[in-house]
LOVEX-922999 format. One record per atom (N, C-alpha, C): residue in one letter; x, y, z. Coordinates in steps of 0.05 Angstrom, whole numbers, plus 32768, in hexadecimal, padded with zeros to 4 digits. Layout:
BEGIN
aXYZ...
***
This chain:
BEGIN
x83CB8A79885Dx83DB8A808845x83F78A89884Cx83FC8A9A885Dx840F8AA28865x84258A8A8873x841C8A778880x842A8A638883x843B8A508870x84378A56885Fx84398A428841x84598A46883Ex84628A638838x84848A698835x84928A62884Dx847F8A648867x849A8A608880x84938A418880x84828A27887Bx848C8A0B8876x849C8A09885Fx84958A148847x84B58A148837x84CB8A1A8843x84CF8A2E884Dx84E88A378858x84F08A288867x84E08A1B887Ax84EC8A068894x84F489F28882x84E289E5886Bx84E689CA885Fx850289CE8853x850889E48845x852489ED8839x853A89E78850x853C89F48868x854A89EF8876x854D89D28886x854289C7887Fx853F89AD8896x854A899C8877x854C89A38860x855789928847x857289A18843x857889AE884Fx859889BE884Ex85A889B8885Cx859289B48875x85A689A58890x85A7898B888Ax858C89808886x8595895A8879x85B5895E886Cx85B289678849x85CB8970883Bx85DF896F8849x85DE89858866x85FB89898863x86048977887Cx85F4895D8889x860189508897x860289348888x85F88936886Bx860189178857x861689228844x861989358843x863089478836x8649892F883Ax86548930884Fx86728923884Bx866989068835x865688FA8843x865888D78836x864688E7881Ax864288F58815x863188FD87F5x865588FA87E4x8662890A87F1x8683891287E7x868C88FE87E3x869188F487FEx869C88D187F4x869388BF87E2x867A88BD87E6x866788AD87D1x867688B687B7x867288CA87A6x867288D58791x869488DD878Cx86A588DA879Ax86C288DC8791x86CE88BF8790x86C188AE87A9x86D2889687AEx86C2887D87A1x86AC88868796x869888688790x868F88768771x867C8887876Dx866A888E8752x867B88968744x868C88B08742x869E88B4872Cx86B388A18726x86BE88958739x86D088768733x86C28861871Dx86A7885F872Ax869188438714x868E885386FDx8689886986FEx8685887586EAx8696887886D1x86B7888086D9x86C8888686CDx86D2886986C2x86D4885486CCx86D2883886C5x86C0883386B1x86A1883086B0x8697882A869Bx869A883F8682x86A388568688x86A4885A8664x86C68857865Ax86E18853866Ax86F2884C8662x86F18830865Ex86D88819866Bx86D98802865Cx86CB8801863Dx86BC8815862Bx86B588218615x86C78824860Dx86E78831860Cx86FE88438603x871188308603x8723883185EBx8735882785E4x874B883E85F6x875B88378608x8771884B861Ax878F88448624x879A884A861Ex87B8883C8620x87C48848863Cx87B588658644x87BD8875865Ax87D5888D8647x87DB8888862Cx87EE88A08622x87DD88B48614x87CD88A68607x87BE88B285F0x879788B685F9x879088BE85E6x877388CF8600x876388B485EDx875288B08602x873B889C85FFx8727889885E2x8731887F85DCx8719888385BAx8703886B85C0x86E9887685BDx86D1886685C0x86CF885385A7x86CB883585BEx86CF881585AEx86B9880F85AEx86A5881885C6x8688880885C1x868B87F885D2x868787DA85D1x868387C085E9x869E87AB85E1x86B587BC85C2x86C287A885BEx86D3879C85DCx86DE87A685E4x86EB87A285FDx86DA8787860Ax86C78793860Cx86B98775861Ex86BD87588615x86B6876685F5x86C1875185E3x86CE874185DCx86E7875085DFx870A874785E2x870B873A85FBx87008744860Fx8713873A8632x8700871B8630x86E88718862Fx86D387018630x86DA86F1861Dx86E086EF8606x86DD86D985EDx86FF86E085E7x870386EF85EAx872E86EF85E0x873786E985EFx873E86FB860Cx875787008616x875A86DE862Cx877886D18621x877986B0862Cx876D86B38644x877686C18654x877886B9867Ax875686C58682x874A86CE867Ax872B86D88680x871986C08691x871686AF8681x870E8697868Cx8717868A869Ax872C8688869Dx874B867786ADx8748868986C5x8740869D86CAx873F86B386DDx872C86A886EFx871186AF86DEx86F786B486ECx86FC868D86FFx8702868386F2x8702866086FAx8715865E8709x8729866E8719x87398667872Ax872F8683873Ex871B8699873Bx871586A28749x86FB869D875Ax86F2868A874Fx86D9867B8757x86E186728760x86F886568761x87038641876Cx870D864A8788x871E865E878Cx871F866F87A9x8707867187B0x86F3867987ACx86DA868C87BDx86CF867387CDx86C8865E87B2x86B8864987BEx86D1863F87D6x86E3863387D3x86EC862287E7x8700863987F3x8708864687F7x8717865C8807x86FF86668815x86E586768811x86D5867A8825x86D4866F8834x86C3864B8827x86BF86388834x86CF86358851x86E78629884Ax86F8861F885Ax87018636886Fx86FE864B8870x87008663887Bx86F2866A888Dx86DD866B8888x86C986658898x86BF864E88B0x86C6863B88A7x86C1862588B4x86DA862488C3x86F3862988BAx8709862688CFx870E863488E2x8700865188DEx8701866D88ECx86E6865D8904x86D5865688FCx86BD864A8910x86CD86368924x86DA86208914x86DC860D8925x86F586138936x8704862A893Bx871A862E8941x871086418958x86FB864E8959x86F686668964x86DF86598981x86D2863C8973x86C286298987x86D986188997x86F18612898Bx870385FD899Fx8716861A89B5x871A862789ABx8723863789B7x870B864189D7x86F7864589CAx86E8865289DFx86DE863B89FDx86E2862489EAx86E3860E8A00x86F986038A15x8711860D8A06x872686028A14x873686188A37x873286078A43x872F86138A65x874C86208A6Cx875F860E8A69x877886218A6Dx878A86268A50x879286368A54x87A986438A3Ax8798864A8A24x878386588A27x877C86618A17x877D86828A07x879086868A1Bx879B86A58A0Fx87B1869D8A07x87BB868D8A00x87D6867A89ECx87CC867E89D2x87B4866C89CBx87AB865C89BDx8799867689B0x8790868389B4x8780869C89AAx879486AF89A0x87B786B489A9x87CF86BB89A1x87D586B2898Dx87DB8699898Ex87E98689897Cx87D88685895Dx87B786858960x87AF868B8942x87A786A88940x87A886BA8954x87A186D08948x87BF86E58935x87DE86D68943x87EC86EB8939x87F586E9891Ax87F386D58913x87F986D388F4x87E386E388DCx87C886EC88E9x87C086FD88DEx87CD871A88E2x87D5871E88ECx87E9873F88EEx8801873588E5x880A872088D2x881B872488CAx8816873988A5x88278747889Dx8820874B887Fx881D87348873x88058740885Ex87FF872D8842x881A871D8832x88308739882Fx884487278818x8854871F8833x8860872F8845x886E870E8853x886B8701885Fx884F86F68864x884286DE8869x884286D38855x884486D4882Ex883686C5881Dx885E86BA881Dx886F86CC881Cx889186CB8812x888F86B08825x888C86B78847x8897869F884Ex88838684884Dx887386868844x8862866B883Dx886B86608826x887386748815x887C866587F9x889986598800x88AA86668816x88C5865A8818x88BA863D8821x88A6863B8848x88A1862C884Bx88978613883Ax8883860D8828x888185FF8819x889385FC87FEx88AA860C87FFx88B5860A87E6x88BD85E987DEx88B685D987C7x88B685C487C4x88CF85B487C1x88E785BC87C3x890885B487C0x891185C687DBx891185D487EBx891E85E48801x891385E38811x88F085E18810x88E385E98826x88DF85D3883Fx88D485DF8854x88D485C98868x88C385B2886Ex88A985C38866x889485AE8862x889485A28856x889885958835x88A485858826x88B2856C8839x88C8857B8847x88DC85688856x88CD855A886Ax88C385638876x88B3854F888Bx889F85438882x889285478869x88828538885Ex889885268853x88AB851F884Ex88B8850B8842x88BE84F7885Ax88CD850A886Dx88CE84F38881x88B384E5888Dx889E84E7888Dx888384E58894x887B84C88880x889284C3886Bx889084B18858x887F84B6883Ax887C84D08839x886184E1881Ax887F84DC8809x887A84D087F5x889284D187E7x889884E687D8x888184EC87CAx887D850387B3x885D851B87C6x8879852887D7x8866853E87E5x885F854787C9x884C856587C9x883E856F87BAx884F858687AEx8850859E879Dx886085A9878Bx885A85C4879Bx884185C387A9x883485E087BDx883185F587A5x8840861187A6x883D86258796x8849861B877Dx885C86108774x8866860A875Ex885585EF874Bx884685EB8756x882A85D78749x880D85E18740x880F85DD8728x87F085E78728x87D185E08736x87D885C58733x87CB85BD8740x87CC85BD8763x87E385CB8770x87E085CC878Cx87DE85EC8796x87E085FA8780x87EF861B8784x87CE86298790x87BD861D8784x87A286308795x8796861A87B7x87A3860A87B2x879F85FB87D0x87A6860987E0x87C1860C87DBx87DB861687EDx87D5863687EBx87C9864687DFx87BA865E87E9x87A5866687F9x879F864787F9x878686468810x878F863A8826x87AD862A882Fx87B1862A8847x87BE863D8854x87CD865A883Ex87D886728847x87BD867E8857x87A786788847x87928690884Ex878386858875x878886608867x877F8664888Ax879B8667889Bx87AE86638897x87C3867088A7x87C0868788B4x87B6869A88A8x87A386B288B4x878D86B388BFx878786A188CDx876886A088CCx876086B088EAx877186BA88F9x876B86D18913x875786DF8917x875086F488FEx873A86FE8901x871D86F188FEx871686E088E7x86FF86D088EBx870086C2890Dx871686B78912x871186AA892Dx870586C68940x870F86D58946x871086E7895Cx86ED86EC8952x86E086EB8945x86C886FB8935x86B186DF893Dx86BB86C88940x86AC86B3893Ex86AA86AB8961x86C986B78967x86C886A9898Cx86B686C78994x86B286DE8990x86A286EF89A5x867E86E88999x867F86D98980x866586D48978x865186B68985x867586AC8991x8671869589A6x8666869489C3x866E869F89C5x867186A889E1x866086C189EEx865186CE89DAx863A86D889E0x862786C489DBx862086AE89DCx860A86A189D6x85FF869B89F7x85E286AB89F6x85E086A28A10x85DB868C8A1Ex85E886908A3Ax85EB866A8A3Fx85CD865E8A4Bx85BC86758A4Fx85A1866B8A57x8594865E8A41x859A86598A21x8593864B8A16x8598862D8A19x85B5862F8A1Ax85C386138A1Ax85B686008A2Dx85B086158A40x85AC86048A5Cx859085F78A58x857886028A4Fx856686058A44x856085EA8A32x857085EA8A21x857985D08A06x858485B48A1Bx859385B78A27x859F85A98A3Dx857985988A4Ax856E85AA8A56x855F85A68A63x854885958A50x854C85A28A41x853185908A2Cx854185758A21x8553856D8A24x856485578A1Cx857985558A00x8583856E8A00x858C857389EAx85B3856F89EDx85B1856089CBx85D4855489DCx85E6856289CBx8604856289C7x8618857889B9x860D858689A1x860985698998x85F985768973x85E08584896Dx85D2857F8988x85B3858E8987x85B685A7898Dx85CE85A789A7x85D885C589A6x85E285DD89A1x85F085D18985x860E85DD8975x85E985E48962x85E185D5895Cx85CB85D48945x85B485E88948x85A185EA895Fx858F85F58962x859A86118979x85A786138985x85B786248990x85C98636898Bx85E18629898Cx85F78635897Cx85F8863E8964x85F6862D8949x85F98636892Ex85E586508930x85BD86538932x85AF8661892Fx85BE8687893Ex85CD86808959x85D486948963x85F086A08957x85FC86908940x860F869A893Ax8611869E8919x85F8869A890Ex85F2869988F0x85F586B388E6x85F086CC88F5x85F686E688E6x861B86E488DDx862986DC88F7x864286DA88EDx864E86D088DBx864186B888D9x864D86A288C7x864886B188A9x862D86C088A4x862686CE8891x863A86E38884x863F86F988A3x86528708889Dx866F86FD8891x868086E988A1x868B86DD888Fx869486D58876x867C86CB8869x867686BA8851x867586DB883Cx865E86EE8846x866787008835x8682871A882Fx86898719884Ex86A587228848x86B687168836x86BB86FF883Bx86CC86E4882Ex86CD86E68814x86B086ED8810x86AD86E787F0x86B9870587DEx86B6871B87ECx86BA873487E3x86DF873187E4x86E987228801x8707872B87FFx8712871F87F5x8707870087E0x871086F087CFx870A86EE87B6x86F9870787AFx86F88713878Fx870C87298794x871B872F87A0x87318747879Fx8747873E87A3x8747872487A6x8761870E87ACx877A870F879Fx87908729879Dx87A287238794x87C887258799x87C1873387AFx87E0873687BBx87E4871A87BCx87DF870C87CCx87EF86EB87D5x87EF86DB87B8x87DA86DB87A7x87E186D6878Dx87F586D48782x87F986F98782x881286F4876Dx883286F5877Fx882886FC8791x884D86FB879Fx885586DC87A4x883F86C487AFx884086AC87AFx884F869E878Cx884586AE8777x884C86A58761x885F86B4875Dx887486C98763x888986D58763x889E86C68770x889486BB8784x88AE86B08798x88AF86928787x889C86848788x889F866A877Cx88A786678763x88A7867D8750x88B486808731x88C986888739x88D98693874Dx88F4869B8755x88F086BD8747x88DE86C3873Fx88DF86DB872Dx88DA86FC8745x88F486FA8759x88E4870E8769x88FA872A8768x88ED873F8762x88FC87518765x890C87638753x890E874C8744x8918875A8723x8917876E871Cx892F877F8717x892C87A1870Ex8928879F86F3x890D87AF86EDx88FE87B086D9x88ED878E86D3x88F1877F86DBx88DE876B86DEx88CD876486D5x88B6875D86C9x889E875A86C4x888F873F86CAx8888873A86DAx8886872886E7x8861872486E0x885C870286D9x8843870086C4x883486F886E0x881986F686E6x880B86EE86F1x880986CC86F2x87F686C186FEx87EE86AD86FCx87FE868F8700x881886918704x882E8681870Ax8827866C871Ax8822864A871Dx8832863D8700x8819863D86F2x881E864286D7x8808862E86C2x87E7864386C4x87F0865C86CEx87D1866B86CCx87C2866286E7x87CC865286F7x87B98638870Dx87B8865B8722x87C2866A8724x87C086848738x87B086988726x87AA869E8716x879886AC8706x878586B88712x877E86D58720x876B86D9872Ax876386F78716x874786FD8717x873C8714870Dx874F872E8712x874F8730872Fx876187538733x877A874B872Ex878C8735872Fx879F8732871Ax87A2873D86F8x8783873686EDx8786873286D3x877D875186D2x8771876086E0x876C877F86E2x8786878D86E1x87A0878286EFx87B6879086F6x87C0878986DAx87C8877186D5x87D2876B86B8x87C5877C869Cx87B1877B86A3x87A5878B8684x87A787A08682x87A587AF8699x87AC87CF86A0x87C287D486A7x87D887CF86B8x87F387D886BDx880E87C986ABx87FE87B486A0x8815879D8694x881487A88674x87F987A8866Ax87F287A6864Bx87E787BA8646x87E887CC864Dx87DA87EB8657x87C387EE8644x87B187DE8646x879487D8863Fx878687E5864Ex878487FD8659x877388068667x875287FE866Ax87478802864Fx872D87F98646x872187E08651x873887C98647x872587B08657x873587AF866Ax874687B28678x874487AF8694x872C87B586ABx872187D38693x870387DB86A2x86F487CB869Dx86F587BA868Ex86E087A2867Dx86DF878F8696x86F9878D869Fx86F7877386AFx86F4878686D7x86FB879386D0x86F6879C86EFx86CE87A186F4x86C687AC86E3x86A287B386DFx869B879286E4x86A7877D86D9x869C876186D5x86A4875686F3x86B3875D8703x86B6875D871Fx86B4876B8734x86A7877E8728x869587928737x867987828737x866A87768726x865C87738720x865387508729x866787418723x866B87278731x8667872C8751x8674873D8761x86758741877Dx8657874E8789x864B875E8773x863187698775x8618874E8773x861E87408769x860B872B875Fx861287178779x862F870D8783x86348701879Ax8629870987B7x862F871E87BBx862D872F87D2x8603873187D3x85FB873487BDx85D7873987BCx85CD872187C0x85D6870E87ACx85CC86F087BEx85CE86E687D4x85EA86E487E0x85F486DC8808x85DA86F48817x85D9870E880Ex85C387148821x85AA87058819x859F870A8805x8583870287FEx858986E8881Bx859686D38815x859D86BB8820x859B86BE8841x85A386D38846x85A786DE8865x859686E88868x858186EE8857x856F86FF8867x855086E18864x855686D7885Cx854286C1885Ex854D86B38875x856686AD887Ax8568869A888Ex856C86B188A7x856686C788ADx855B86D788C3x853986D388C3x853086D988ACx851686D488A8x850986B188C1x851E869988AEx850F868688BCx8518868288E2x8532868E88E0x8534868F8901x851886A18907
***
């Protein structure tokens, strides 16, 4: 009987000490993540301009941004359009760049230089001089595509139809860090397998196949779900790519519209910045940031489910 208060007392203390060494990430959690989600879903409820104090709308907001507001749809469909083929191609170029590299015998601290430094360059002046570079009347590429005999090179950023291409050759222009992430995922593969596959009669493709890919599938995973997270937040190169190519840069007092040419750049955290800093809609901007909170929650839960079966069948 007497034992009964001193195991409480120990249990108390051993849940005080837990406490006070989850303490910091409890703080963080709850300043940088819960009160943020939190404070978002009920200002997407509230009609809020940011002058005047918050008046409860109910779900109209969701209402408005989904079935009203023009660019909503125009958004979500050019932010899909990145994920799918900007992952894609991201991936696969970061792989196949990171496998030629790891094969090639001399100069290969050139060649591991030469694509890794354009990722340390910044976002906007990497996107400024791409848009000069492809600019479609000045730029250079244009020009050598003419002499090359293309009569009618392409319009690049100033085309709708080429302006999300040409965001996806800025993005592999960067492509340094996937490589560096894909060559140490290379190059740990151990070679007693190869040799192994070799021995049982196994030729490039049996090896890249049953070898290679299986020992490098967590990566390719990691990848695909990073990719997908840093291309629902996709919007610096967006809009400065559509600032320089509208000529619209810099303007004191300015207001400079998203989506340039023709809406074809239209991404979600664009249309978040616009509704909230442009049209000071505070309300559905929360409408649409919860709906991309929520899109990235539903993305991110499927790629694992997906990864965790294809760990399962290895």
């Amino acid at each position: 009987m007497s034992l009964a208060p001193a195991l409480r007392r120990k249990r108390r203390k051993e849940l005080a000490t837990a406490a006070g060494f989850l303490s910091p990430w409890l703080i963080g959690f709850g300043v940088f993540f819960a009160y943020p989600l939190i404070a978002t879903v009920y200002f997407s409820l509230t009609h809020y301009d940011g002058f005047n104090p918050p008046s409860f709308v109910g779900f109209k907001n969701y209402d408005y941004v989904i079935t009203k507001f023009p660019f909503f749809w125009q958004s979500v469909r050019n932010t899909a359009w990145l994920v799918v083929v900007m992952v894609t191609l991201r991936t696969i170029f970061g792989m196949g760049i990171g496998m030629l590299i790891t094969k090639i015998k001399t100069g290969g601290g050139f060649f591991r230089t030469a694509f890794y430094l354009p990722y340390l360059a910044p976002p906007v002046a990497a996107t400024i001089a791409f848009a000069f570079l492809f600019n479609p009347g000045t730029g250079p590429v244009n020009h050598y595509l003419a002499d090359l005999g293309i009569a009618h090179p392409p319009g690049w950023f100033n085309d709708p139809n080429w302006s999300k291409p040409s965001l996806v050759l800025l993005s592999l222009w960067g492509i340094g860090d996937l490589m560096v992430i894909f060559m140490a995922a290379l190059l740990d593969v151990p070679a007693e397998q190869y040799e192994a596959a070799s021995l049982d009669g196994a030729n490039s493709w049996h090896r890249w196949r049953y070898v290679t890919l299986p020992n490098i599938m967590p990566i390719i995973m990691f990848a695909v779900i990073t990719g997908v997270i840093q291309t629902l937040q996709y919007y610096t190169q967006a809009i400065v790519a559509g600032q320089v190519a509208s000529g619209q840069i810099g303007g004191s007092g300015q207001q400079f519209e998203p989506g340039y040419p023709n809406g074809s750049t239209w991404t979600l955290p664009q249309l978040v910045y616009n509704i909230g800093f442009q049209r000071f809609d505070y309300g559905a901007a929360c409408v649409v940031s919860i709906l991309l909170f929520l899109i990235a929650m539903a993305c991110t839960s499927l790629l694992m489910r997906r990864r965790s079966g294809l760990m399962a069948e290895d």
